[in-house]
C-alpha positions as semicolon CSV with decimal commas, in nm:
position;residue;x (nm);y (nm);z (nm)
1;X;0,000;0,000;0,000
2;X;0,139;0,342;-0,140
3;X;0,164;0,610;0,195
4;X;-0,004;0,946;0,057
5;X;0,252;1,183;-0,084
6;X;0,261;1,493;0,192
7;X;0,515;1,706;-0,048
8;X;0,288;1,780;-0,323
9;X;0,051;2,093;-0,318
10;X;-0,292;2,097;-0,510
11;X;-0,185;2,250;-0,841
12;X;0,002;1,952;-0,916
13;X;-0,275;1,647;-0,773
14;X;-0,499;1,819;-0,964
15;X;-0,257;1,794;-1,276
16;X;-0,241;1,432;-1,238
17;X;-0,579;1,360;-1,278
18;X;-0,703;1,584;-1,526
19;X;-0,710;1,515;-1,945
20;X;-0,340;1,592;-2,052
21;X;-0,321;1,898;-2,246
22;X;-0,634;2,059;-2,105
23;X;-0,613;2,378;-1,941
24;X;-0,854;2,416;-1,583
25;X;-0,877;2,775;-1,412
26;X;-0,954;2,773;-1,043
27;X;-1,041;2,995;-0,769
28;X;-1,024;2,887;-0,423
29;X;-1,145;3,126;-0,145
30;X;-1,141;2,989;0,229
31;X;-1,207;3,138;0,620
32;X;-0,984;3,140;0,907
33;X;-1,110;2,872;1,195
34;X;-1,392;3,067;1,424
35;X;-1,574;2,962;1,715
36;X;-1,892;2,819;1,603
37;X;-2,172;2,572;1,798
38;X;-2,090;2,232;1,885
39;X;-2,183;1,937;1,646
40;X;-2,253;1,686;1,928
41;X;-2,543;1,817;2,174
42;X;-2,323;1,774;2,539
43;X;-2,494;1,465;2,783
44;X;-2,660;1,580;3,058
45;X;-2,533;1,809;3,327
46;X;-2,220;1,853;3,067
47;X;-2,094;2,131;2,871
48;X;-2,026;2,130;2,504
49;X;-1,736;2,123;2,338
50;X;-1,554;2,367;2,203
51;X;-1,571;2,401;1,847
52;X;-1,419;2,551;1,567
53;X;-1,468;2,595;1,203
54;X;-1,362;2,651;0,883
55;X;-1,513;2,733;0,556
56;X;-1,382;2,597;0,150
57;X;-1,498;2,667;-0,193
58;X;-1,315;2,544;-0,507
59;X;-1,471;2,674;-0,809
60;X;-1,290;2,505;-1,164
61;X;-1,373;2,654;-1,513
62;X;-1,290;2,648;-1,871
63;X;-1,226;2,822;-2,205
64;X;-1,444;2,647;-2,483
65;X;-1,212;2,514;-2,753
66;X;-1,393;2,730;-3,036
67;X;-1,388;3,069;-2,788
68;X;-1,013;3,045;-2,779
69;X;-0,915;3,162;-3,114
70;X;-1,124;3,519;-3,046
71;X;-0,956;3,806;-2,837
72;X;-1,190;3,798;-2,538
73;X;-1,237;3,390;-2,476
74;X;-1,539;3,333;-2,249
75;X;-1,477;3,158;-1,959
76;X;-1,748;2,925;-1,826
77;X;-1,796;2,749;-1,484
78;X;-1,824;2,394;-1,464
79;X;-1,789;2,306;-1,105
80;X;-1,806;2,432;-0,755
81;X;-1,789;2,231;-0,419
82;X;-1,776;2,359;-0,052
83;X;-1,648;2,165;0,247
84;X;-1,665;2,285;0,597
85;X;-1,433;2,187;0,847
86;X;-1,506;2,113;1,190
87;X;-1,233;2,099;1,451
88;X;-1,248;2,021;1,842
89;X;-0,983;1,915;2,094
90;X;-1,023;1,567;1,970
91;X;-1,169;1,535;1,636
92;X;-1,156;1,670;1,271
93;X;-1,490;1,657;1,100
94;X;-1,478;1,752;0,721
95;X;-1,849;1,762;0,599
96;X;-1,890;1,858;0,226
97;X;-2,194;2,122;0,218
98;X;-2,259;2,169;-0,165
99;X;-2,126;2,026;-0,499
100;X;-2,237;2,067;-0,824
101;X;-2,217;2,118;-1,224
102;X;-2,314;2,370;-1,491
103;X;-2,270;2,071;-1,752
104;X;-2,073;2,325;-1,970
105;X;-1,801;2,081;-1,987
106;X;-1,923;1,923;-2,285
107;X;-1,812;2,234;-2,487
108;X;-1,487;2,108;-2,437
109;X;-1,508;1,840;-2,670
110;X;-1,348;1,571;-2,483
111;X;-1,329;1,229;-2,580
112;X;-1,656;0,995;-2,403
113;X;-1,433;0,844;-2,199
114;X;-1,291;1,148;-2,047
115;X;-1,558;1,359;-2,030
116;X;-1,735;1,281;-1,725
117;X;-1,375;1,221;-1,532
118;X;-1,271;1,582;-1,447
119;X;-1,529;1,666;-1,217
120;X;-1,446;1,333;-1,047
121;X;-1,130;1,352;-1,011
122;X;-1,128;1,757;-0,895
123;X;-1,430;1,696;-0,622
124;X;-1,199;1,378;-0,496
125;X;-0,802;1,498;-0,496
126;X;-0,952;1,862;-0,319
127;X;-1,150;1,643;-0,039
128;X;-0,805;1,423;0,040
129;X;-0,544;1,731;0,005
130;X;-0,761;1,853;0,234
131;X;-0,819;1,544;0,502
132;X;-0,383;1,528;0,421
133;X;-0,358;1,945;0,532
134;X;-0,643;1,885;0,842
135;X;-0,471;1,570;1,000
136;X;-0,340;1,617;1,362
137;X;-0,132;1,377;1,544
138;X;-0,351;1,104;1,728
139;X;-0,664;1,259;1,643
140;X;-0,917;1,099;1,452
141;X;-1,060;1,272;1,083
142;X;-1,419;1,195;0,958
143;X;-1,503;1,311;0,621
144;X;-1,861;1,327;0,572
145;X;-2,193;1,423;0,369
146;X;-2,532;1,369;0,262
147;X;-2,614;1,259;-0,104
148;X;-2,973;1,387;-0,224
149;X;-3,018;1,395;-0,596
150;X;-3,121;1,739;-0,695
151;X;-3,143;1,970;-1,032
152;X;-2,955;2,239;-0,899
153;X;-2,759;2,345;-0,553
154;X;-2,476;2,631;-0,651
155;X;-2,557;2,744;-1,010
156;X;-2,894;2,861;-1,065
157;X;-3,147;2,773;-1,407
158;X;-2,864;2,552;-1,510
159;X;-3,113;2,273;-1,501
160;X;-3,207;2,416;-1,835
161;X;-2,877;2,350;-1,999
162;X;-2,974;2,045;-2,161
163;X;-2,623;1,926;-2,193
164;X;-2,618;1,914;-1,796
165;X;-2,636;1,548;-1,673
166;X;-2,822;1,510;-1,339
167;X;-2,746;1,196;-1,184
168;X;-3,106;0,995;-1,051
169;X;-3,090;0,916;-0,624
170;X;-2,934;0,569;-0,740
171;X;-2,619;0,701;-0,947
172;X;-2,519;0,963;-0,721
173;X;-2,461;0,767;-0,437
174;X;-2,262;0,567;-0,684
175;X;-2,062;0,868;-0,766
176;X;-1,999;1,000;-0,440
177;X;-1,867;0,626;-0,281
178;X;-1,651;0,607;-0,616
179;X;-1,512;0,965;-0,559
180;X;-1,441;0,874;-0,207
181;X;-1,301;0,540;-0,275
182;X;-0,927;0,618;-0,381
183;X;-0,907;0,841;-0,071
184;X;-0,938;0,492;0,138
185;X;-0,682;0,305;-0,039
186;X;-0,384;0,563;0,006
187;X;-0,441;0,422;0,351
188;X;-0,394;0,088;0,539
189;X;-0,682;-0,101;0,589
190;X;-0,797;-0,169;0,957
191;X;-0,710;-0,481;1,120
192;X;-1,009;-0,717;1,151
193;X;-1,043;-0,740;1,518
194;X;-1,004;-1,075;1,674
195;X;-1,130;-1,258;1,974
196;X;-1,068;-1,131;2,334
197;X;-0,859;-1,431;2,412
198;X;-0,609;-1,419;2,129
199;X;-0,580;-1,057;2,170
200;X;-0,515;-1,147;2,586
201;X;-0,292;-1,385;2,501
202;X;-0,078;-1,188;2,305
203;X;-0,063;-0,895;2,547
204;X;0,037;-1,069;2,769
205;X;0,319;-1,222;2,588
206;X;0,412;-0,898;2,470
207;X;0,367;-0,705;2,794
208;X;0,086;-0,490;2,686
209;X;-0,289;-0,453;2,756
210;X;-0,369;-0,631;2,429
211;X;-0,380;-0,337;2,258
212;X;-0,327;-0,396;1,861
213;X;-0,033;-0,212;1,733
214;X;-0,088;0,058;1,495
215;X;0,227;0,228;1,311
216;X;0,008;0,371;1,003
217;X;-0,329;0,542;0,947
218;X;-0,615;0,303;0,866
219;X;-0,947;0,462;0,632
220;X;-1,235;0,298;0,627
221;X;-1,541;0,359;0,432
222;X;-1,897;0,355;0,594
223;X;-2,257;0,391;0,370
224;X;-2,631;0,388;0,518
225;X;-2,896;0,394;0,316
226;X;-3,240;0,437;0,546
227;X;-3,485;0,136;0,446
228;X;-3,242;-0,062;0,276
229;X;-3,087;-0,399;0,423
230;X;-2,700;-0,433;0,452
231;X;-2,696;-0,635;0,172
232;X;-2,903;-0,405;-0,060
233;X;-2,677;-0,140;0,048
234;X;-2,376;-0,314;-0,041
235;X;-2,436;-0,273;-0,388
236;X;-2,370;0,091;-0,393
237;X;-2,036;0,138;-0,286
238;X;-1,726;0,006;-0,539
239;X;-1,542;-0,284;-0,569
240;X;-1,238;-0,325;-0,458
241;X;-0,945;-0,212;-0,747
242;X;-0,760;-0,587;-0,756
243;X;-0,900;-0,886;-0,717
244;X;-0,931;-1,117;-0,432
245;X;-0,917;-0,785;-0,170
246;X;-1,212;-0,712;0,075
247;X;-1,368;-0,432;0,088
248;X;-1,296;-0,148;0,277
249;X;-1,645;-0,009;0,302
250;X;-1,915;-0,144;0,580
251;X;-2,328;-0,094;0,542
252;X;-2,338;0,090;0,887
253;X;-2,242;0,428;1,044
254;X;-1,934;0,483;1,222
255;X;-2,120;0,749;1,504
256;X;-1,990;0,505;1,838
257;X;-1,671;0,528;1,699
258;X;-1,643;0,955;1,662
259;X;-1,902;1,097;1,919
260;X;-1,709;1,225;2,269
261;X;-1,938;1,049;2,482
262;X;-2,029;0,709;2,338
263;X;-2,224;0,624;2,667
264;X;-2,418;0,895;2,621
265;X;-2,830;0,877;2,475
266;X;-2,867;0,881;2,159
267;X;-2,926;1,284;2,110
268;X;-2,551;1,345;2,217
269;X;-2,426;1,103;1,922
270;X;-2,552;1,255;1,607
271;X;-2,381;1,520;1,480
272;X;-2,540;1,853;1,367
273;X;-2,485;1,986;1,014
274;X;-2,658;2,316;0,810
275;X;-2,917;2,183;0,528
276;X;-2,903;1,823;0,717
277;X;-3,194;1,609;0,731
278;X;-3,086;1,444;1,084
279;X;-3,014;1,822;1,214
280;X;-3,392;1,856;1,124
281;X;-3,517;1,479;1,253
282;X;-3,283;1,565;1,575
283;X;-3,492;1,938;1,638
284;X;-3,815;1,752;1,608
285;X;-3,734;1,507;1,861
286;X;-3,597;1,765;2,150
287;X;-3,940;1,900;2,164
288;X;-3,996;1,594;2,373
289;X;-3,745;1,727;2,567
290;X;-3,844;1,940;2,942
291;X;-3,756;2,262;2,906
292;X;-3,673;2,296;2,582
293;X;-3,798;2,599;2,486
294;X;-3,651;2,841;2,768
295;X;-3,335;2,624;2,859
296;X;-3,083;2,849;2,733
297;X;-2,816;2,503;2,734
298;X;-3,018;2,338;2,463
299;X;-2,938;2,687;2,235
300;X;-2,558;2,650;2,298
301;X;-2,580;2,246;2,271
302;X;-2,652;2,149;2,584
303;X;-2,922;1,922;2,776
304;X;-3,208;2,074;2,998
305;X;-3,147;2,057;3,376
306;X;-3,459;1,896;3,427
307;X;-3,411;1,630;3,136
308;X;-3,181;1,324;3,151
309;X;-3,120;1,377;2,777
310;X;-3,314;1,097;2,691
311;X;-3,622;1,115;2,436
312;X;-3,989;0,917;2,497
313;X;-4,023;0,796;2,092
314;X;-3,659;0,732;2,056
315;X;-3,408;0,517;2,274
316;X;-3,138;0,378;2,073
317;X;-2,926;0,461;1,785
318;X;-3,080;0,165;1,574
319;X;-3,467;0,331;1,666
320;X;-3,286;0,643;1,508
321;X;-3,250;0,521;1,165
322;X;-3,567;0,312;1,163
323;X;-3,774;0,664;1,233
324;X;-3,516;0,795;0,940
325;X;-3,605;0,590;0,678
326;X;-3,993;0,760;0,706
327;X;-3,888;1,128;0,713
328;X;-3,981;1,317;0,409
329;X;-3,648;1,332;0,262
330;X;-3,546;0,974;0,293
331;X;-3,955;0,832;0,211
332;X;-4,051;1,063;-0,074
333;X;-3,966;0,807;-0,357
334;X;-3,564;0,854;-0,385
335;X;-3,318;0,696;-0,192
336;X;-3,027;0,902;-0,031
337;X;-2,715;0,788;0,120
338;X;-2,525;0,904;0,470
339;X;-2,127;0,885;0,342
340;X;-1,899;0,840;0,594
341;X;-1,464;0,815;0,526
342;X;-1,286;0,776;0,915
343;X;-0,914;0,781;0,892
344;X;-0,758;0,654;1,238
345;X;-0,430;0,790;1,324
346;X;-0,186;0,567;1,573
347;X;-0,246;0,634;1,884
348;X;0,039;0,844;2,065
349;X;0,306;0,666;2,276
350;X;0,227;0,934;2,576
351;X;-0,171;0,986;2,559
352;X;-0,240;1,389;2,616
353;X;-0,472;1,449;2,942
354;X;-0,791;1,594;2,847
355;X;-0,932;1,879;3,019
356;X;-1,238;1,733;3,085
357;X;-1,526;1,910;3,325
358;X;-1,551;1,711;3,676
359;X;-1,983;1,587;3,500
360;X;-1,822;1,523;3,165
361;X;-1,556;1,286;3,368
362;X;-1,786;1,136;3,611
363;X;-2,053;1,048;3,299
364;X;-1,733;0,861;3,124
365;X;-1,698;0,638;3,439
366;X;-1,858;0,319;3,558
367;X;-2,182;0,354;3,757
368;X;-1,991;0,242;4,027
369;X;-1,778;0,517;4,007
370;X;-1,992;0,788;3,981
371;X;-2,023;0,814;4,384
372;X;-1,673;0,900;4,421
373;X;-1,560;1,175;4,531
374;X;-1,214;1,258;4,435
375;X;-1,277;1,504;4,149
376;X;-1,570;1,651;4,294
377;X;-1,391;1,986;4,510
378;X;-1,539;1,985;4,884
379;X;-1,714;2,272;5,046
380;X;-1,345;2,379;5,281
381;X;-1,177;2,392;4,960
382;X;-1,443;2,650;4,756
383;X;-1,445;2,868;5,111
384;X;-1,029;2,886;5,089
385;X;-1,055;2,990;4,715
386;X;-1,332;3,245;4,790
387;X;-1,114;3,387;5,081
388;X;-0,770;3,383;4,844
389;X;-0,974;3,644;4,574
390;X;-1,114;3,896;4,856
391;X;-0,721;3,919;4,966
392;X;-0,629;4,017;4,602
393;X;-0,923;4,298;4,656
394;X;-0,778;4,669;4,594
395;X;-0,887;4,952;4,788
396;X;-0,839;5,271;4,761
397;X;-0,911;5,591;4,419
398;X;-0,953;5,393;4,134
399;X;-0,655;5,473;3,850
400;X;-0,770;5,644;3,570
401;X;-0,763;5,390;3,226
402;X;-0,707;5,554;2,882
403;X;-0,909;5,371;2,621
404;X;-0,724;5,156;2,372
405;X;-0,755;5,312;2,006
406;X;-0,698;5,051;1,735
407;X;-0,430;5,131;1,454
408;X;-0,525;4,910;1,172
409;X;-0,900;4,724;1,099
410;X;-0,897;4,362;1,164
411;X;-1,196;4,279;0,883
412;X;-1,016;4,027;0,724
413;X;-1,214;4,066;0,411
414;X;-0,994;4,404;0,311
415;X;-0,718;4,167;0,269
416;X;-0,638;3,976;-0,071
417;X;-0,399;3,694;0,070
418;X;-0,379;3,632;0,462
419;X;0,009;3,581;0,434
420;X;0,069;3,895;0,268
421;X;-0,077;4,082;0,548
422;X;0,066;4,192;0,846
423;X;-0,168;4,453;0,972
424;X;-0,477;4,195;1,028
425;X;-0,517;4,001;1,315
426;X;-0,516;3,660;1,218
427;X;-0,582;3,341;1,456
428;X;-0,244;3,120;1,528
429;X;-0,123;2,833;1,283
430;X;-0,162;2,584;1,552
431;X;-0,344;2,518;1,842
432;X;-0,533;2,274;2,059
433;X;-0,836;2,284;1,873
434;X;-0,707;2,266;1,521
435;X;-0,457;2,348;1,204
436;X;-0,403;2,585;1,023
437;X;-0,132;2,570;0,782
438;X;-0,054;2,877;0,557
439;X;-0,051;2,660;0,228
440;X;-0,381;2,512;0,276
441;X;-0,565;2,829;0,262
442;X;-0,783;2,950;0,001
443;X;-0,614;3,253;-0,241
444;X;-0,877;3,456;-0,097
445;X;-0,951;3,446;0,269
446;X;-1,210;3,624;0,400
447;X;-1,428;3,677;0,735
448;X;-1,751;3,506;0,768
449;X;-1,938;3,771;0,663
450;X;-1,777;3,815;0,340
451;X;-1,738;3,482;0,278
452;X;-2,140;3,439;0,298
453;X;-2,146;3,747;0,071
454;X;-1,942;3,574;-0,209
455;X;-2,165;3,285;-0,169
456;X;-2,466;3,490;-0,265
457;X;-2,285;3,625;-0,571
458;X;-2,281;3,301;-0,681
459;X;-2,656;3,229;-0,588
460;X;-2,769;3,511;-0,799
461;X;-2,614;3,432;-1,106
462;X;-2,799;3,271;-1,405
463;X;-2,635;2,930;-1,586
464;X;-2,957;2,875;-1,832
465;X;-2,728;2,909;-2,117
466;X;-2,387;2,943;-2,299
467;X;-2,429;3,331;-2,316
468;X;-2,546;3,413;-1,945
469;X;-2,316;3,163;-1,826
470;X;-1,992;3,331;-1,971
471;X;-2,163;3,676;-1,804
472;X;-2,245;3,530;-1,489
473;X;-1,878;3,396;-1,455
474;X;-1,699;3,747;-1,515
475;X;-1,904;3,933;-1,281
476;X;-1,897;3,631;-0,944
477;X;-1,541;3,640;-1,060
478;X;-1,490;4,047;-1,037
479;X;-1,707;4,111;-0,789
480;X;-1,561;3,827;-0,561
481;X;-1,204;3,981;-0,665
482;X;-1,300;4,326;-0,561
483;X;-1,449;4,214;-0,234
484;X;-1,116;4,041;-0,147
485;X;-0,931;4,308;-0,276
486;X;-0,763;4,139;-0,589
487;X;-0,754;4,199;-0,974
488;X;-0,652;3,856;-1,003
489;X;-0,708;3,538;-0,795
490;X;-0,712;3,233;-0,992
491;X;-0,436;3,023;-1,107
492;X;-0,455;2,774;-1,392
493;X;-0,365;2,372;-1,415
494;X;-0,321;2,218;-1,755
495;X;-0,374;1,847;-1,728
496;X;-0,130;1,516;-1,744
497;X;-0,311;1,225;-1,761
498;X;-0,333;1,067;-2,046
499;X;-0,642;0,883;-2,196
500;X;-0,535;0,519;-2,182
501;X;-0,725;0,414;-2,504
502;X;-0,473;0,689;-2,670
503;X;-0,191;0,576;-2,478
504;X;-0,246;0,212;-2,552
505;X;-0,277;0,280;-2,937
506;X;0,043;0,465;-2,969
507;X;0,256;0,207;-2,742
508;X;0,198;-0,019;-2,967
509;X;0,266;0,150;-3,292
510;X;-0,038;0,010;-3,486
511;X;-0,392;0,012;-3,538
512;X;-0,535;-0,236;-3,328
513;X;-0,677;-0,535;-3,562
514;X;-1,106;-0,579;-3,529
515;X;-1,173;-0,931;-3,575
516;X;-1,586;-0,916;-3,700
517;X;-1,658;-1,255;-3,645
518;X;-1,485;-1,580;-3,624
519;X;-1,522;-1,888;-3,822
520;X;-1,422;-2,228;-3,734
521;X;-1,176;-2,381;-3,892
522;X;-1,194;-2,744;-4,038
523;X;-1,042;-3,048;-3,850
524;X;-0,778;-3,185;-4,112
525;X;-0,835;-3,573;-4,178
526;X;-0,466;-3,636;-4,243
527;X;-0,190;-3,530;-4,093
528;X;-0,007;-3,441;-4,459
529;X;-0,326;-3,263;-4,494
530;X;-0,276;-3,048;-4,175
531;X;0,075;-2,964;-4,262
532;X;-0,001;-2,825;-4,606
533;X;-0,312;-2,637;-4,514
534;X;-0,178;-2,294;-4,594
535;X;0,044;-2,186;-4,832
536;X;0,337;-1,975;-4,884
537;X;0,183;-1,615;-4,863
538;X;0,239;-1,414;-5,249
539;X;0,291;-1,055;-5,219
540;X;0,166;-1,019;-4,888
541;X;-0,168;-1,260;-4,908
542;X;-0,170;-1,565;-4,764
543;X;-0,361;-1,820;-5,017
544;X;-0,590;-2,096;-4,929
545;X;-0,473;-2,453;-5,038
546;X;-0,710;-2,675;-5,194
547;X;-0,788;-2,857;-4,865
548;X;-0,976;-2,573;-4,718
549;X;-1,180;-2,436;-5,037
550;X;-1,561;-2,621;-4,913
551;X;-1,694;-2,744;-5,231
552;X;-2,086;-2,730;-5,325
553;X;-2,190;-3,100;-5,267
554;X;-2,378;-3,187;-5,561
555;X;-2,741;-3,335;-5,525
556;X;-2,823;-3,586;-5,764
557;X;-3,227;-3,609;-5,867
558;X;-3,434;-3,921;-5,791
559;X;-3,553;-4,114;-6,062
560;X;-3,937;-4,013;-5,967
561;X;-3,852;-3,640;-5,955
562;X;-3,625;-3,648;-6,301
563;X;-3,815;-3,499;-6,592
564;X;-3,675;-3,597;-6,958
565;X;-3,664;-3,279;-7,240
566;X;-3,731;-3,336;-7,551
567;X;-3,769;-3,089;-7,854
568;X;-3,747;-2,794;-7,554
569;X;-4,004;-2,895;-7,385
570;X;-3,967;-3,069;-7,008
571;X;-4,160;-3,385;-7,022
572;X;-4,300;-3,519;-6,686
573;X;-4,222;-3,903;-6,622
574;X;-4,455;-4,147;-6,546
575;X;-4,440;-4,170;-6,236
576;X;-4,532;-3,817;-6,158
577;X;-4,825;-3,810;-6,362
578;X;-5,183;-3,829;-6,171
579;X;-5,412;-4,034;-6,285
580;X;-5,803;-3,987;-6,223
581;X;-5,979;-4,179;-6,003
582;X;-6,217;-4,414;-6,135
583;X;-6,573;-4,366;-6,012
């Protein structure tokens, strides 16, 4: 198994993949990591976690081959995808919002074979340069999203560009687990796990807990389709690129595995995404909640003081996705698929101590544990820390305090690129809570606000056809410029791959030979037959002996069906001539 390259930036993965020869234009704008609300609601009598993140869009387009000879080639979107990065002490959640097509890639011209593979390949190499860029050391990544078949999500009325190919519920949950797949294999499969006492006994021979030992990162695909059996759901996801290798995609949902709290109900497991139809199934059920209309914890993902976090309709996980598969999204006739990628990093040799609230600690524990005292701070020990802060009381005229007047703005959207900047006040590189590495970022980075503002750019744009599309794309592309404060912010990829039907042609230096149809050849009845069966080949063309030229057998007539001629004139013979019956 090939380890992912770490060296390489974008420009040149996407080069790779893409149709050699073919020139791509992209624009990339990104956000620094901001405080944001938790994805997992907190278990009861527990804070939430800190969260942070982070905001993507890749936009690719193209010059049309018979545009390029003018002076002022239009340039046409094809593509756009955003993926929004969630980051917490412990996990890296990549969810992919949006993706989709203006089906203007046709005007390229590309061969069939290659003209459905860009998009592919450019939604799949910037989803794993990003998981490579986001992963931290011993900290699990999840890359995940929701596929719903729909006409449009990023480029508006380009449902009415007929050459636009919309993929039905069934093919684009094909498409996403096939754009997902090669992500898995650049990393090592997880080991199958094993009985308890194998795994004991080799602990203890080795001196550990039974612990498997991990030097790589695993991936490992997961797919759930609500109403469908495993089996059924099986089908969907691709097989595996050699043969006689298992799969490295299961028909169930990794949520145990990623949630902080795995002990906790089943509202503190599912995670909570924008435009997400278990967001929308997980609202609905905290109604049944106790206070869950003036609880202020439920706003900032907590659990009602009164409520033990549990819900009356639904207990389990497995309840969860049984109500799922009846909710208007997943019951309305289409199928949709939950996508799931978790790449497991080896676990540290010294394992960091988590700052962990004395509830969030004591829910973790054993029920037996729970009574225990020892992190819970007694009533002597509050009074000492009460009476340490009234020593540190001042007394006497209060100092007089100038106010602080900032030199320079902080908006981060009056900057072009974040690394050229000095004057803005930009959020650290690294830190407990995530990454942030300067060549990851988008050539545009902007503030939340601005980066919502692009977004609507896009959104009211018009894709219906070849004309409004080449308008549409120079003003999102100035007017995105200007609000970053750059004249220019894309940056072009011509393409290396080559089409292997091309490739295969030339290695071998000849047209390949198209054999219509294929006749059987005699068995010889001698063998000095078989040995002379062809001859020596004249000028080039191989001859045909006598052996194999099939003569016409010749059918010789019966003597009651032979007719005699005489003087011209066909005679019948006796014995075909009917005589009449007597009366």
């Amino acid at each position: 198994m090939a380890d992912i390259d770490t060296s390489k930036p974008l420009k040149e993965l996407l080069a790779e993949q893409l149709p050699k020869d073919v020139p791509f234009t992209f624009y990339h704008y990104s956000t620094p990591p901001s405080k944001s609300s938790a994805l997992f609601s907190a278990p009861p009598h527990g804070k939430s976690e800190r969260t942070y993140c982070e905001s993507h869009t890749l936009a690719a387009s193209i010059i049309p081959k018979d545009a390029a000879s003018s002076e002022l080639p239009e340039e046409l979107l094809v593509l756009a995808i955003e993926v929004l990065i969630y980051t917490t002490r412990n996990l890296t959640t990549m969810f992919v919002s949006k993706a989709d097509s203006t089906g203007y890639l046709s005007e390229l011209q590309l061969p069939r074979s290659q003209s459905g593979s860009p998009l592919k390949a450019i939604c799949g190499t910037f989803v794993a340069w990003l998981a490579r860029e986001r992963q931290r050391e011993g900290k699990k990544l999840v890359v995940s999203l929701f596929a719903r078949a729909q006409d449009q999500y990023l480029f508006p009325a380009s449902i009415e560009n007929k050459n636009k190919h919309v993929l039905d519920d069934r093919g684009l949950v094909k498409w996403w687990c096939r754009v997902l797949d090669p992500m898995i294999w650049q990393y090592q499969a997880e080991e199958e796990r094993r009985p308890f006492a194998e795994r004991l006994v080799e602990g203890t021979a080795a001196g550990t807990n039974g612990a498997p030992s991990q030097s790589k990162t695993t991936a490992k695909g997961y797919l759930v389709i609500p109403g469908f059996e495993p089996y059924d759901t099986l089908r969907y996801t691709p097989p595996p690129p050699k043969p006689n290798v298992p799969r490295r995609w299961a028909t169930t949902h990794p949520l145990l595995q990623i949630a902080p709290h795995p002990a906790a109900p089943p509202r503190c497991l599912v995670p909570h995404f924008p435009d997400d139809p278990k967001t929308r199934f997980l609202e609905e059920l905290d109604e049944e909640l106790p206070d869950r209309g003036t609880d202020a914890m439920v706003a900032e993902g907590g659990t009602p003081s009164r409520s033990n976090g549990q819900w009356k309709s639904v207990k389990t996980l497995d309840q969860f996705w049984e109500f799922m598969a009846f909710r208007q999204e997943c019951s309305s006739g289409r199928i949709v698929g939950f996508i799931w990628v978790v790449l497991s990093p080896p676990k540290p040799s010294i394992p960091e101590e988590d700052e962990d609230t004395p509830s969030q600690q004591s829910f973790s524990q054993p029920l037996s544990q729970i009574g225990s005292q020892e992190h819970v701070p007694s009533p002597k020990r509050r009074r000492r820390k009460r009476q340490r802060r009234d020593d540190k009381i001042r007394y006497g005229p209060i100092p007089l305090v100038l106010p602080k007047i900032k030199a320079s703005s902080s908006n981060l959207s009056t900057t072009s690129n974040m690394s050229s900047n000095s004057n803005a006040k930009l959020p650290s590189e690294t830190s407990p809570y995530y990454v942030w590495p300067a060549s990851s970022r988008g050539t545009v980075c902007f503030s939340t606000k601005n980066y919502n503002r692009a977004h609507e750019v896009l959104l009211q744009q018009s894709f219906a056809n070849r004309r409004a599309a080449a308008q549409s794309t120079k003003k999102w592309k100035e007017e995105v410029g200007v609000l970053g404060g750059l004249e220019k912010w894309d940056w072009t990829v011509t393409g290396k791959k080559e089409n292997l039907a091309a490739s295969s042609t030339a290695t071998n230096g000849s047209s390949p030979n198209i054999v219509m149809g294929v006749r059987k050849k005699r068995k010889p009845d001698t063998p000095a037959e078989a040995s002379s069966t062809l001859d020596t080949p004249t000028e080039g063309v191989q001859v045909l002996s006598e052996g194999l030229v099939r003569k016409k057998v010749k059918i010789e007539p019966t003597p009651v069906a032979e007719a005699t001629v005489s003087n011209g004139v066909n005679t019948l013979s006796a014995g075909l001539v009917r005589k009449k019956s007597k009366a």
